[in-house]
TINU-180262 format. One record per residue: x negated, y negated, z negated of N, C-alpha, C in turn; residue in one letter. Coordinates in steps of 0.05 Angstrom, whole numbers, plus 5000, padded with zeros to 4 digits. Each point is the difference from the previous one (the first is absolute). Layout:
+------+------+------+------+------+------+------+------+------+------+
:  n.u :  n.v :  n.w : ca.u : ca.v : ca.w :  c.u :  c.v :  c.w : type :
+------+------+------+------+------+------+------+------+------+------+
:    X :    Y :    Z :    X :    Y :    Z :    X :    Y :    Z :    A :
...
+------+------+------+------+------+------+------+------+------+------+
This chain:
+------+------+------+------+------+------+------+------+------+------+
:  n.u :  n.v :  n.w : ca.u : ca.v : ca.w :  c.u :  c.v :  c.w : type :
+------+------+------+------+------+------+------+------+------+------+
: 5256 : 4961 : 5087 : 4972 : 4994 : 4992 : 4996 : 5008 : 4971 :    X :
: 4970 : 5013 : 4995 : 5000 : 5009 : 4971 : 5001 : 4975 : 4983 :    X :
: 4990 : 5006 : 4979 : 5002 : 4973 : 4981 : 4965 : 4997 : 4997 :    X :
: 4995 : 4975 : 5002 : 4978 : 4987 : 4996 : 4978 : 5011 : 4977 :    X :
: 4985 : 4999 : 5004 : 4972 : 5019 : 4967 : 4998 : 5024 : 5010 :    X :
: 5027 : 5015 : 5023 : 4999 : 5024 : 4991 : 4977 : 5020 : 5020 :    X :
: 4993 : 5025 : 4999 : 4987 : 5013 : 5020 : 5024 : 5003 : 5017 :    X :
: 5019 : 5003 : 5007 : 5024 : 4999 : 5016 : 4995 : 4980 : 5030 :    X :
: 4998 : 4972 : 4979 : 4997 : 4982 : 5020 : 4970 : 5003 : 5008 :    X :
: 4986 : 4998 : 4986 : 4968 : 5011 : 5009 : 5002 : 5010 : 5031 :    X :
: 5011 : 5028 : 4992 : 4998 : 5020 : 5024 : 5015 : 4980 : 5024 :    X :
: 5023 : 4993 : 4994 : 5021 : 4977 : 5025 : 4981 : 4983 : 5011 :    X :
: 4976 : 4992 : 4987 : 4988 : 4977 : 5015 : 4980 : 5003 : 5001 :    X :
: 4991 : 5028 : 5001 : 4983 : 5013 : 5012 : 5008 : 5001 : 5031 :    X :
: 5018 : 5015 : 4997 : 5013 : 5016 : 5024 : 5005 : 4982 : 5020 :    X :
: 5010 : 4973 : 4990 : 4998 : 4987 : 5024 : 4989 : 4980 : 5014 :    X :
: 4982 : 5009 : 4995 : 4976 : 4989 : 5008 : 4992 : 5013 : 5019 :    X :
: 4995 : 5030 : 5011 : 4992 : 5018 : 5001 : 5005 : 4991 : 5039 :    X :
: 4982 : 5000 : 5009 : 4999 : 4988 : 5029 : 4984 : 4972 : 5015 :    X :
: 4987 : 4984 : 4970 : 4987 : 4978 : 5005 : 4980 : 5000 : 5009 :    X :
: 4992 : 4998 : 5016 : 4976 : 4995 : 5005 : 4980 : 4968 : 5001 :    X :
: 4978 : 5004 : 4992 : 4979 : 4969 : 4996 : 4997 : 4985 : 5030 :    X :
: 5000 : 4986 : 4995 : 4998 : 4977 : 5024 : 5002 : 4968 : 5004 :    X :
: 4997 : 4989 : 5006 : 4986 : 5011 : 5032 : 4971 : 4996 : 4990 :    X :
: 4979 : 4993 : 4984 : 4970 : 5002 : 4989 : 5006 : 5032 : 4988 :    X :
: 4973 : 5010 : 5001 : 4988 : 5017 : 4990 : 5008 : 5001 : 4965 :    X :
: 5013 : 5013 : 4991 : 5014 : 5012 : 4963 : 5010 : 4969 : 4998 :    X :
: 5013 : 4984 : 5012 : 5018 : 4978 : 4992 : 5032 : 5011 : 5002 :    X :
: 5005 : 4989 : 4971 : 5028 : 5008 : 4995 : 5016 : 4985 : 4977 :    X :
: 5026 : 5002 : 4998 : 5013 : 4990 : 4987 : 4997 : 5010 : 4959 :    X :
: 4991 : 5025 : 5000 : 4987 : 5006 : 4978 : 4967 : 4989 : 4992 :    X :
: 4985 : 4995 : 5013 : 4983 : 4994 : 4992 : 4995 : 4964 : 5001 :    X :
: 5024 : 4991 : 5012 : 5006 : 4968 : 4999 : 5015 : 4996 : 4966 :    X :
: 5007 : 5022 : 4992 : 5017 : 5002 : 4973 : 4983 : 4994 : 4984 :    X :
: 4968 : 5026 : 4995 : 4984 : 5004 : 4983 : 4980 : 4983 : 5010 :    X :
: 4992 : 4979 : 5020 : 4993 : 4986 : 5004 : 4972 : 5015 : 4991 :    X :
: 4999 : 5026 : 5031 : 4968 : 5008 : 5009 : 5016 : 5012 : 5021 :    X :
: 5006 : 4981 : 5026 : 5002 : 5003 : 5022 : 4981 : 4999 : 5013 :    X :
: 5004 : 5021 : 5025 : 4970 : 5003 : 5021 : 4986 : 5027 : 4984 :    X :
: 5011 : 5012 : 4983 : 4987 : 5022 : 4983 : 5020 : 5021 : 5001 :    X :
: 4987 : 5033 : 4993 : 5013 : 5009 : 5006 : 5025 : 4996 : 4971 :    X :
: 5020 : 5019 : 5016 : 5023 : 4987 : 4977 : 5021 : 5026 : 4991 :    X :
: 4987 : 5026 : 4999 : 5028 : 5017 : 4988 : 4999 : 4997 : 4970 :    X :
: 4976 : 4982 : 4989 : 5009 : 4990 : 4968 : 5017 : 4985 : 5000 :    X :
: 4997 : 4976 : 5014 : 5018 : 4973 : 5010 : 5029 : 5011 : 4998 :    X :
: 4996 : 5023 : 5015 : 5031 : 5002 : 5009 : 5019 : 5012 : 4972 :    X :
: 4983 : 5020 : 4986 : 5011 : 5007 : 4976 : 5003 : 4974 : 4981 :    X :
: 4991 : 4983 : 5007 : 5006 : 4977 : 4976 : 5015 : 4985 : 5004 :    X :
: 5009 : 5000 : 5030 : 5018 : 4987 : 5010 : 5023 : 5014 : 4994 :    X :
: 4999 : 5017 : 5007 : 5031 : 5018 : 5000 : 5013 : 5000 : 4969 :    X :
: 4975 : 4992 : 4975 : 5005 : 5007 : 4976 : 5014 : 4965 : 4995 :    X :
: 4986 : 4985 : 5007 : 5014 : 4976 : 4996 : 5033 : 5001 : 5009 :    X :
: 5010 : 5010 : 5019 : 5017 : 5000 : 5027 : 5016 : 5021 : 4976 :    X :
: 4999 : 5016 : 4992 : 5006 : 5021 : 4980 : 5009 : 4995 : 4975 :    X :
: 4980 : 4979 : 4989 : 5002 : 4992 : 4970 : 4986 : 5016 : 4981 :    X :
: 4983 : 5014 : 5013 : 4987 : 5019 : 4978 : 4973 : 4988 : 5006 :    X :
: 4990 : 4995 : 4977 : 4971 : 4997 : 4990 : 4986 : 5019 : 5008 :    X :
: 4967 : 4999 : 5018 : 4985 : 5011 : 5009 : 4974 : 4988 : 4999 :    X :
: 4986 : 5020 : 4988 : 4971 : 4979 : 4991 : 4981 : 4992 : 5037 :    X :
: 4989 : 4976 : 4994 : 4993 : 4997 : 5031 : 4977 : 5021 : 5011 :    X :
: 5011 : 5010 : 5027 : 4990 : 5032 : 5005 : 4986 : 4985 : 5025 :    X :
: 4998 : 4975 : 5008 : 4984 : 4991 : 5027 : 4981 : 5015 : 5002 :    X :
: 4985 : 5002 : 4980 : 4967 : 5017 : 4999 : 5011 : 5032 : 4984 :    X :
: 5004 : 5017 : 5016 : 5014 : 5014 : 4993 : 4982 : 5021 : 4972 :    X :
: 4984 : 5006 : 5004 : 4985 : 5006 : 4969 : 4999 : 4980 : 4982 :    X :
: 5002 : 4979 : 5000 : 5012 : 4983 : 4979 : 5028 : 5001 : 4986 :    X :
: 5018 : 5012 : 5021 : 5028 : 5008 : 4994 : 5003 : 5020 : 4984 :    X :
: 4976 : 5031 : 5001 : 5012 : 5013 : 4999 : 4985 : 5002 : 4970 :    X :
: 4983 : 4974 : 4997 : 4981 : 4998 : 4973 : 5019 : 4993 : 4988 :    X :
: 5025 : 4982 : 5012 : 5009 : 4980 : 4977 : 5031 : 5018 : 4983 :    X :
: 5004 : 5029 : 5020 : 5018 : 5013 : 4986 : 4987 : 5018 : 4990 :    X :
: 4974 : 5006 : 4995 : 4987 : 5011 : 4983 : 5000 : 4984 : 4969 :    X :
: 4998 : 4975 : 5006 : 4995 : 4984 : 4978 : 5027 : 4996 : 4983 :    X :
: 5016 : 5011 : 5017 : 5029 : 4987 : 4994 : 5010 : 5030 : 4977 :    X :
: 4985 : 5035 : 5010 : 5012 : 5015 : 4988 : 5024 : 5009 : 5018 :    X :
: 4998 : 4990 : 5030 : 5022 : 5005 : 5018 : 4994 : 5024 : 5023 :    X :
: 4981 : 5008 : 4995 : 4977 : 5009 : 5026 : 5010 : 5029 : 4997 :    X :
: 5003 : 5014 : 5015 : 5006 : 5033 : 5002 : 4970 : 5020 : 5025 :    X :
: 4998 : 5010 : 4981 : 4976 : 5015 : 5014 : 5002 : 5027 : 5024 :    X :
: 5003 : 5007 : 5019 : 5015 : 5015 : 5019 : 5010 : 5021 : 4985 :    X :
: 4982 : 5013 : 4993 : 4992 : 5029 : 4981 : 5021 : 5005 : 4977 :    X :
: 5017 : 4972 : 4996 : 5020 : 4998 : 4976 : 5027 : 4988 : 5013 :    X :
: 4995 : 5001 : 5028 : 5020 : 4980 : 5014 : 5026 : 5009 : 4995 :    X :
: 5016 : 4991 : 5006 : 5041 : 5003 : 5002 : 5008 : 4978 : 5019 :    X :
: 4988 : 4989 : 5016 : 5004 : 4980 : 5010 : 5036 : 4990 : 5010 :    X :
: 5001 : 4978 : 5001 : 5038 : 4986 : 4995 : 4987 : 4979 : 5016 :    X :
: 5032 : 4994 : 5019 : 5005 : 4988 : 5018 : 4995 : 4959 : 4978 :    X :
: 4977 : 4984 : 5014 : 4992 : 4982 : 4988 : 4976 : 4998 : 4983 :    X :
: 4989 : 5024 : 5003 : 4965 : 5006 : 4990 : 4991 : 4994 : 5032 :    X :
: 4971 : 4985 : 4989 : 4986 : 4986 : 5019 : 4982 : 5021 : 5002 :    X :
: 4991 : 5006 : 5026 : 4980 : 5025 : 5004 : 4977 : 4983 : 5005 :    X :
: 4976 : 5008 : 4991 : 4971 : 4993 : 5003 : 4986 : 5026 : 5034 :    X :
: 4984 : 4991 : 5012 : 4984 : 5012 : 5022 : 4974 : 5003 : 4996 :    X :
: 4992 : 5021 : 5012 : 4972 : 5010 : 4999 : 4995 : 5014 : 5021 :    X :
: 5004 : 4988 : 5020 : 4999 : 5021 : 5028 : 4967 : 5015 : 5006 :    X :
: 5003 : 5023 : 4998 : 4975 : 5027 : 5008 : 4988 : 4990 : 5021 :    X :
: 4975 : 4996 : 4998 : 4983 : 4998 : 5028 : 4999 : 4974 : 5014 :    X :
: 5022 : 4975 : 4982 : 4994 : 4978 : 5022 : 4987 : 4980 : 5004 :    X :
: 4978 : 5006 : 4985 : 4977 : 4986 : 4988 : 4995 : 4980 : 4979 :    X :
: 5030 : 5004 : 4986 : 5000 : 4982 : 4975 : 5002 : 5011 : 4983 :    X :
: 4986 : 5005 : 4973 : 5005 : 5024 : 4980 : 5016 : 4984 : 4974 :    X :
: 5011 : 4993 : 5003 : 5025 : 4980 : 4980 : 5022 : 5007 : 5006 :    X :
: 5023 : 4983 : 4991 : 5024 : 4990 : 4993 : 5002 : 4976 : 5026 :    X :
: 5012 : 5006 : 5021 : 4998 : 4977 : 5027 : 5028 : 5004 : 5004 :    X :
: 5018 : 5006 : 4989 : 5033 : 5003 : 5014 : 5013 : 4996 : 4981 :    X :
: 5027 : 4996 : 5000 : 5016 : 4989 : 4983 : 5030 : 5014 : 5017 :    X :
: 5018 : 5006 : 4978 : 5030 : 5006 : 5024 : 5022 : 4999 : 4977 :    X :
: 5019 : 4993 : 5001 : 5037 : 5011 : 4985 : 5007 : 5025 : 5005 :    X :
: 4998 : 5013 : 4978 : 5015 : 5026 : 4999 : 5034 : 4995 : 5005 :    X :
: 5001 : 5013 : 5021 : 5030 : 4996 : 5004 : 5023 : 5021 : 4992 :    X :
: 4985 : 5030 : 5001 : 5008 : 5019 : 5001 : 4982 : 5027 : 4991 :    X :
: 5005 : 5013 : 4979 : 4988 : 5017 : 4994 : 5008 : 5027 : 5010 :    X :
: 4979 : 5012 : 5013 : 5011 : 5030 : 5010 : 5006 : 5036 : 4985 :    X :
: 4985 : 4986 : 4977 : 4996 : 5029 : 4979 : 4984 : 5020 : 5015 :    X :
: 4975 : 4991 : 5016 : 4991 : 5027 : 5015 : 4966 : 4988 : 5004 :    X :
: 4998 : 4976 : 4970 : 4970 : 4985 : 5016 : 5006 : 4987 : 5015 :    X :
: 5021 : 4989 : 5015 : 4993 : 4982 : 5022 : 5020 : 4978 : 4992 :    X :
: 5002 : 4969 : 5003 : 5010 : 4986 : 4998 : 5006 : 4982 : 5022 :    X :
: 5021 : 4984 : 5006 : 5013 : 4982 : 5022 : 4989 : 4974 : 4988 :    X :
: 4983 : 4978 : 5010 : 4997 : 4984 : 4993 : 5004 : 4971 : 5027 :    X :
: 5003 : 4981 : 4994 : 4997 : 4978 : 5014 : 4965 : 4982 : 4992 :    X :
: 4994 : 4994 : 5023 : 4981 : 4997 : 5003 : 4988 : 4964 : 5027 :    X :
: 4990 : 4984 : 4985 : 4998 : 4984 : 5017 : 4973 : 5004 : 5003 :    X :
: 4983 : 4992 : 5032 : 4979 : 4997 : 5011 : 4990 : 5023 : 5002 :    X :
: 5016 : 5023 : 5011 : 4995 : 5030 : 5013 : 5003 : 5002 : 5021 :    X :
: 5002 : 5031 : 5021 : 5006 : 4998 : 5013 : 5020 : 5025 : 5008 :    X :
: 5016 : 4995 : 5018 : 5025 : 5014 : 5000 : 4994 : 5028 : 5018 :    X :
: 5012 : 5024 : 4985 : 5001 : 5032 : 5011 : 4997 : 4992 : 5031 :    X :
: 4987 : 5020 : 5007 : 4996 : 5007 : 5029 : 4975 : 4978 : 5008 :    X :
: 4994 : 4986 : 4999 : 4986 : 4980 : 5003 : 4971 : 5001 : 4994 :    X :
: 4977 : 4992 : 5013 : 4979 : 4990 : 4993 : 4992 : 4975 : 4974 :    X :
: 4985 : 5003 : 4986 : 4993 : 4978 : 4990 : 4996 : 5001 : 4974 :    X :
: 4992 : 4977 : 4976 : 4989 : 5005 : 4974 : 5029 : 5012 : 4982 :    X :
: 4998 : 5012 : 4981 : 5013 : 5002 : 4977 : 5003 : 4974 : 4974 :    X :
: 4985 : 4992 : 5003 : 4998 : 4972 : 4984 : 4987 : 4976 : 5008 :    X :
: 5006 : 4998 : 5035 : 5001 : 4973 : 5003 : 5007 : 5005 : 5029 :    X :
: 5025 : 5014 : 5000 : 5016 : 4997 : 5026 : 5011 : 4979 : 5009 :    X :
: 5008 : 4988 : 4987 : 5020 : 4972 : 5012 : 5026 : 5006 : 4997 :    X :
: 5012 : 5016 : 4996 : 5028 : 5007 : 5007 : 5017 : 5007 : 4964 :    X :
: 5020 : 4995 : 4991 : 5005 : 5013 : 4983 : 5027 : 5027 : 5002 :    X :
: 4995 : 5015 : 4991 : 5006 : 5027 : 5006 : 5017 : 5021 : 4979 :    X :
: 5012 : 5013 : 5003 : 5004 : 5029 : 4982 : 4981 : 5022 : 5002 :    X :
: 4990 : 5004 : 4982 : 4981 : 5032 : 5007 : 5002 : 5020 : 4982 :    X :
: 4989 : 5020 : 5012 : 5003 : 5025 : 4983 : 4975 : 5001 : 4979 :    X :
: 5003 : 4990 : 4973 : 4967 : 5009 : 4996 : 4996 : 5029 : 4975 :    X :
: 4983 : 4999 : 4997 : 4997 : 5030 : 4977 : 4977 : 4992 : 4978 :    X :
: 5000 : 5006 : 4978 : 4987 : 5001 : 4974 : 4991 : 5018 : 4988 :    X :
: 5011 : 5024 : 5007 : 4991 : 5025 : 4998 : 4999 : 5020 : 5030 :    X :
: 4983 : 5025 : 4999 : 4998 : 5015 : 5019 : 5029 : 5009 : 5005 :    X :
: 5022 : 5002 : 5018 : 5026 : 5005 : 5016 : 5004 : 5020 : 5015 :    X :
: 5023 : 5017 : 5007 : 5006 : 5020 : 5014 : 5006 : 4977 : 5030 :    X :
: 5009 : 4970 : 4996 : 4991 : 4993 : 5029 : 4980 : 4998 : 5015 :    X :
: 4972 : 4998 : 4981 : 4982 : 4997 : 5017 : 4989 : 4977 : 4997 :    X :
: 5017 : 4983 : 4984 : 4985 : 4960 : 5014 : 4976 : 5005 : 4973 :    X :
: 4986 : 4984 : 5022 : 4978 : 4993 : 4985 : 4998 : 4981 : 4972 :    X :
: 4985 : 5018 : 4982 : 5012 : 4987 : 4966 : 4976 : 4963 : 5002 :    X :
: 5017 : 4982 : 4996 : 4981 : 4976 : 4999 : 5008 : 4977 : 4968 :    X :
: 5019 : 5011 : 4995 : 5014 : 4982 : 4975 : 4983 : 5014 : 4980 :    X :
: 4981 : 4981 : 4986 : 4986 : 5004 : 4963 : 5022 : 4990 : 4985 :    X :
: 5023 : 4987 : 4999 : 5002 : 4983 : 4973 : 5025 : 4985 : 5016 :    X :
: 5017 : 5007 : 4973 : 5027 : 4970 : 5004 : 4996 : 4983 : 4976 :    X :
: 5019 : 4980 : 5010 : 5000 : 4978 : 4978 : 5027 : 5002 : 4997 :    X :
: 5015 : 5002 : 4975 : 5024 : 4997 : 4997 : 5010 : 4970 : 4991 :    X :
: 5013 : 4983 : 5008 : 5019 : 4968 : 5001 : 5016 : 5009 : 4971 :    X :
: 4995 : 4985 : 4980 : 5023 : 5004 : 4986 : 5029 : 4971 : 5010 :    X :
: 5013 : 5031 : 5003 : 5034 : 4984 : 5016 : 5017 : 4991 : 4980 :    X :
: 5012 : 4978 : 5009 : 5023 : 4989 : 4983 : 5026 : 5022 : 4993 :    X :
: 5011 : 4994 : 4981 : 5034 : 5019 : 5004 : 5019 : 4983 : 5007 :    X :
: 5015 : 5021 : 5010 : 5027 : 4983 : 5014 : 5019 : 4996 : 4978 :    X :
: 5004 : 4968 : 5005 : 5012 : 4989 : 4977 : 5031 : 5012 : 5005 :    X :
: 5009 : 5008 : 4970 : 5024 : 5020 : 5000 : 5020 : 4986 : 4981 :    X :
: 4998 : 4976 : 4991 : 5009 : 4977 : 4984 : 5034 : 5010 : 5013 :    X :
: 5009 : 4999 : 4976 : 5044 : 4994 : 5005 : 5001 : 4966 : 5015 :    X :
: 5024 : 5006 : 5017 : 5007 : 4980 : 5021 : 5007 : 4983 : 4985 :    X :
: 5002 : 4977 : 5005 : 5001 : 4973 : 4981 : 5035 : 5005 : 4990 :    X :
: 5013 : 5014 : 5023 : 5036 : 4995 : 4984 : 5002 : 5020 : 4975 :    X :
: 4982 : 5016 : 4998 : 4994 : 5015 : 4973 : 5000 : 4982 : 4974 :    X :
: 4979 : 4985 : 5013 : 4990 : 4989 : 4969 : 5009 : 4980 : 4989 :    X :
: 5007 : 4998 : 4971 : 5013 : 4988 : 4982 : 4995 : 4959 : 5011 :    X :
: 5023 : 4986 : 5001 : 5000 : 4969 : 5005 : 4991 : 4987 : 4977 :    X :
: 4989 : 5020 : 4971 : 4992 : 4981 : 4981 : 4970 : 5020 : 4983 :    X :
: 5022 : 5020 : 4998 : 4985 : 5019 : 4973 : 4981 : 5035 : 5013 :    X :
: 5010 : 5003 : 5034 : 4989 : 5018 : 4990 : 5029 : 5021 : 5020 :    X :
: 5020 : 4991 : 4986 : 5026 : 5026 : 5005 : 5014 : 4980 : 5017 :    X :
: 5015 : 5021 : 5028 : 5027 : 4973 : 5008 : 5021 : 5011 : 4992 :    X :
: 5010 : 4976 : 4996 : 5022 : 5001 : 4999 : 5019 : 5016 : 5017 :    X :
: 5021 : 5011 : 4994 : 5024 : 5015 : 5014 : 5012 : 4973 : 5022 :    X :
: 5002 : 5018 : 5026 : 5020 : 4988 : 5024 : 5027 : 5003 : 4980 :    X :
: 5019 : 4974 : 5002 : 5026 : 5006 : 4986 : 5020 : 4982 : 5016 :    X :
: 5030 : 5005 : 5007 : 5009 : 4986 : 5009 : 5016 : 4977 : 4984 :    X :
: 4996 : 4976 : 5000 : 5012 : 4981 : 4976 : 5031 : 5002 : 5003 :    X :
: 5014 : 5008 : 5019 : 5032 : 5006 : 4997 : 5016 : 5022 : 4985 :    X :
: 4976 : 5017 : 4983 : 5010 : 5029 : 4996 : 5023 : 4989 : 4972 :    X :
: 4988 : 4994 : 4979 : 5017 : 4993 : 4980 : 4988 : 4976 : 4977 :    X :
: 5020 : 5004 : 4979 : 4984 : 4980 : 4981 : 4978 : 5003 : 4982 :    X :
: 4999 : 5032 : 4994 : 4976 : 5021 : 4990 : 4971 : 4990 : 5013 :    X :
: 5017 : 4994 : 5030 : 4964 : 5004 : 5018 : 4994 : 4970 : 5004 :    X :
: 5011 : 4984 : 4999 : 5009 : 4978 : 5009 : 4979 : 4983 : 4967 :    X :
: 5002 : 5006 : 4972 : 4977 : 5003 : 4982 : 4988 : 5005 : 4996 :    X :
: 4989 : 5026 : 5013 : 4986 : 5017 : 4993 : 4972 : 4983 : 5038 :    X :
: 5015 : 4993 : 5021 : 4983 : 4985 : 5008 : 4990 : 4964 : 4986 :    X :
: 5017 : 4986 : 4991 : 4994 : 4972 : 4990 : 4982 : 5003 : 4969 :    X :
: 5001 : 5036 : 4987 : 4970 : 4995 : 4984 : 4978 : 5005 : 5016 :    X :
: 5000 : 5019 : 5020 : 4983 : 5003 : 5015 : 4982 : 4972 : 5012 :    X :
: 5015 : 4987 : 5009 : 4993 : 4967 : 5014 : 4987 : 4999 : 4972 :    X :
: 5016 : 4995 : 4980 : 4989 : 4978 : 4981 : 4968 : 5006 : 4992 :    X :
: 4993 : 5024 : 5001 : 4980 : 5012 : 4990 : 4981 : 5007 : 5024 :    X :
: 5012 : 4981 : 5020 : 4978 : 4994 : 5023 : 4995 : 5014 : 5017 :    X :
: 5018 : 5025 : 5006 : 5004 : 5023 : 5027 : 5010 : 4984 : 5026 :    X :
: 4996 : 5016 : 5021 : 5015 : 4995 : 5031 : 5011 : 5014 : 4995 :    X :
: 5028 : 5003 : 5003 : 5019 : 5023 : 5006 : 5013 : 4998 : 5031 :    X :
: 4995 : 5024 : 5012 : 5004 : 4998 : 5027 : 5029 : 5015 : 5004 :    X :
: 5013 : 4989 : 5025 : 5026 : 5015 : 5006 : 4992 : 5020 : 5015 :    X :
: 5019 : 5020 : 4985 : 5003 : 5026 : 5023 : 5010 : 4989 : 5023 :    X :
+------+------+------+------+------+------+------+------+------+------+
């Protein structure tokens, strides 16, 4: 398991999730019982959930143009046109033609393709091959999406990520490293070696070291 803050784990708890579907009411789910706007639709819910579940801070995206205001506000916001997109940038939606001219989708970049198109996880879509909404399928899913025009073909619907600033993985020396008083440890020594070492450990004590046996 990655370590907690990180986009690592982000992506892990994205991923498995990836098969849930709402039920048994109409957009009731265990994410939107979290963000407490259940009965609504929820692929913000679910990004805020997964960020809690994660440990990474995510401004609340329930109302998903409010989300993507609040990494605007933040100085976190990436504009397609400038994109580089990385696995743990939150993709914003603007689906062509579906009669909403906003910001209505929300997804986890899971995987960047270098070709315009990105792998994202996605709650309250609906799954390849299938009939049904793009942003209020019921189902949560992996999809193929694009941000720019692509030699695959998918249709470009991503305006805008939000980048999470992620924790670092704490890289701290293992506690048998570190000094029992000052800082430095002391040398492993065996107290039978001679009378040299045999002083040279009882100033050690006196001056308040552990001295450990080889």
């Amino acid at each position: 398991m990655a370590d907690q803050g990180t986009a690592d784990r982000l992506v892990e708890v994205a991923l498995a999730e990836v098969g849930y579907i709402e039920g048994p009411k109409d957009n009731e789910t265990k994410y939107g019982k979290f963000t407490k706007a259940d009965f609504q639709p929820w692929c913000g819910s679910f990004v805020n959930w997964c960020g809690n579940e994660a440990g990474v801070k995510i401004p609340n995206t329930v109302y998903t143009p409010g989300g993507a205001a609040a990494f605007k506000k933040a100085g976190s916001w990436i504009d397609v046109d400038l994109a580089d997109p990385e696995a743990g940038d939150i993709a914003y939606f603007d689906f062509p033609s579906d009669g909403v001219d906003r910001i209505s989708h929300v997804g986890i970049v899971v995987k960047d393709n270098e070709d315009g198109t990105v792998w994202c996880v996605e709650g309250n879509t609906t799954g390849d091959g299938k009939k049904g909404s793009q942003r209020n399928g019921g189902e949560c899913c992996k999809k193929l999406r694009a941000y720019k025009k692509n030699k695959k073909g998918v249709l470009v619907s991503i305006v805008g990520f939000g980048r999470p600033k992620f924790g670092k993985t704490d890289k701290s020396a293992p506690a048998d490293a570190k000094a029992s008083k000052t800082g430095t440890a002391a040398p492993a020594v065996d107290e039978t070696e001679n009378s040299a070492v045999q002083s040279a450990i009882k100033l050690l004590k006196a001056n308040g070291y552990t001295v450990k046996k080889s």
